[in-house]
N, C-alpha and C positions, 0 to 999 in steps of 0.2 A: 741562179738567176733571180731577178726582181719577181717575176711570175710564182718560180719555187718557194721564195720565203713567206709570199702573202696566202700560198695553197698551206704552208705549213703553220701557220699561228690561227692556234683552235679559238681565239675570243679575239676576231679581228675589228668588233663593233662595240663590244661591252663595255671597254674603258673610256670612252668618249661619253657613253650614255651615265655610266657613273659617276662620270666628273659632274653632269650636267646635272643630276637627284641630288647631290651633293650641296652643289651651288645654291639651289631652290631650298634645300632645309634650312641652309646656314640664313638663305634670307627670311623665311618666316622667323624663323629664333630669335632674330637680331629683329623685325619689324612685330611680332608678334607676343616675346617675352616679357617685356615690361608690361605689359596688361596681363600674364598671368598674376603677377606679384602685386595688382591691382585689388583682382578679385576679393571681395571680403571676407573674412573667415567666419567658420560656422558662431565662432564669441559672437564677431561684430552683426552677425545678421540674426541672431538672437536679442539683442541691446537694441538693433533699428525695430524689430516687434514687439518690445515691452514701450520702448520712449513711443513709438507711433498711438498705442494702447491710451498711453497717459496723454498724448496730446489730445486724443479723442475726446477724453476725460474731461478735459479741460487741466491739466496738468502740467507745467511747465518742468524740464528736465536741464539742470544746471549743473555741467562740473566745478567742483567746490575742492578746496584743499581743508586734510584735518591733521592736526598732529598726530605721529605714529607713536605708538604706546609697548610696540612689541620689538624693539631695537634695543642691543647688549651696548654697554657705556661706551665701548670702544666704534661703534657704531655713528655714535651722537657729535664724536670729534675727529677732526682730520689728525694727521701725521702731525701737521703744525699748530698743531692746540686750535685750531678756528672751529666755533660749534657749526654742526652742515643741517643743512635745513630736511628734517625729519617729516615733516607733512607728503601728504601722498591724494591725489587726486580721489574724487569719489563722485557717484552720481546724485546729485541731489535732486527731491521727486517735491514742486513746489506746489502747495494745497492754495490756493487765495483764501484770505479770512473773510468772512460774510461781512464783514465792517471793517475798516480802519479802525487800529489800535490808538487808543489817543491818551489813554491813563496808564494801563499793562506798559513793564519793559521788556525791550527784547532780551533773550538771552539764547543760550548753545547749552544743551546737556550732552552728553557722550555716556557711550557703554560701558566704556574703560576710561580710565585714566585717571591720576593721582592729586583730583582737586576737591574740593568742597563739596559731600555728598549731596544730591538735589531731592534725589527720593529715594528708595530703596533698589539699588542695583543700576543706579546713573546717577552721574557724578557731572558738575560744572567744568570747565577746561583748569586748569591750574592759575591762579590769580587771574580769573577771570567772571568771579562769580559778580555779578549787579548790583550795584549798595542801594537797593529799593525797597520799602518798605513795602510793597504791593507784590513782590516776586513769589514769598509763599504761599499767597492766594493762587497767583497762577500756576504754580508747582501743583497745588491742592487739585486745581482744574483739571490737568492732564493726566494726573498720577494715574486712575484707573488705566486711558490711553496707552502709556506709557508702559505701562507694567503686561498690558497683552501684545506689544508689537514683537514679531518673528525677530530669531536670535542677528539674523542678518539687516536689521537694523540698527548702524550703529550710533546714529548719533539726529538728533531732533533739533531744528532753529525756528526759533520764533522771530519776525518780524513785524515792523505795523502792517504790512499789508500780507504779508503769507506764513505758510507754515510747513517748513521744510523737511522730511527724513529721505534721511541718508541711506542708502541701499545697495548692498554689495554687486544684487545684481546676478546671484551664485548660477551654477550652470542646471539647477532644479527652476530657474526661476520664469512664469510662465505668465502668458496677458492677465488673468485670472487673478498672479500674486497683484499687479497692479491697481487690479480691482477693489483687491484687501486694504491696499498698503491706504489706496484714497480714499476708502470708505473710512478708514481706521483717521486718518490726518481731518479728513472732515470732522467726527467727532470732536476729535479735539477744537481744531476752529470754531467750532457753535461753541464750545464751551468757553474759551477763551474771549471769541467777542461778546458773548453773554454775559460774562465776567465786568469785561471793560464797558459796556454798557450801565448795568450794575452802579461801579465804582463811580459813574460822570454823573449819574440821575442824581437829585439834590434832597437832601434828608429830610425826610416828614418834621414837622413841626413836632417839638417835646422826643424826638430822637436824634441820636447823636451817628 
């Protein structure tokens, strides 16, 4: 009878409630999942406390493309002979110059790479060195700078109004390096508009 089959089934409530816990995960999953894959990763909330560091600073943080120096030939070309674009995104940490550049040129050294040596152990980009006569002045300026920045700096940009290094960013990297990195770019800036200063000021009488 009807009576006997409902006395005889031992879980006469369970599977109704199970559909129902069921139903409720499947809707958080689907409403709630896209915000886990939101979340930042421990990299990116590391990078929001260095760039926050540097804005404090007064330090501006731009991503910059550089050519890649560490790519095998086969690397450099597609299947169909077309050269593929080797540059790769970096953080650049930008210093303001105490002055406007008005005589200095800009220029880009790098750590690595196969162009016209700028000082010892940085090198210009490849046909890309500056035909100025005033450039190994400013080479002369920085070289001390340049020669004590951390191995994780790989590449320095001068413009008329700032003065950029480039920073891996590594996973040792703390408010603190930032502190260095702008101490260190500062340096250089006094030196370089001191430089261009210098170079504008108009020659004493009886000197050349």
């Amino acid at each position: 009878s009807i009576a006997a089959t409902i006395h005889t089934n031992p879980y006469p409530l369970k599977r109704p409630r199970t559909m129902v816990w069921l139903v409720i995960i499947g809707i958080f999953v689907v409403a709630f999942g896209p915000l886990m894959w939101l979340r930042p990763s421990a990299r990116e909330r590391r990078q929001s406390r260095l760039r926050q560091r540097a804005f404090e600073r007064g330090v501006r943080v731009e991503l910059r493309r550089l050519p890649r120096h560490d790519l095998a030939p086969e690397e450099r070309v597609s299947a169909g002979g077309r050269a593929r674009d080797t540059s790769r995104e970096y953080a650049a940490y930008l210093k303001p110059l105490p002055a406007k550049l008005k005589v200095l040129p800009a220029w880009r050294v790098l750590r690595q790479g196969d162009g016209t040596t700028a000082v010892p152990c940085w090198c210009f980009e490849a046909g890309a060195r500056p035909a100025d006569p005033r450039l190994a002045d400013a080479m002369a300026a920085v070289a001390p700078v340049l020669a004590d920045l951390p191995e994780d700096v790989i590449a320095v940009e001068c413009q008329p109004l700032t003065l950029a290094g480039y920073w891996l960013e590594g996973p040792d990297a703390t408010p603190e390096r930032v502190d260095d990195l702008d101490r260190r770019l500062g340096t250089a800036a006094a030196a370089l508009a001191g430089l261009d200063a210098r170079l504008q000021a108009p020659a004493e009488p009886g000197k050349i």
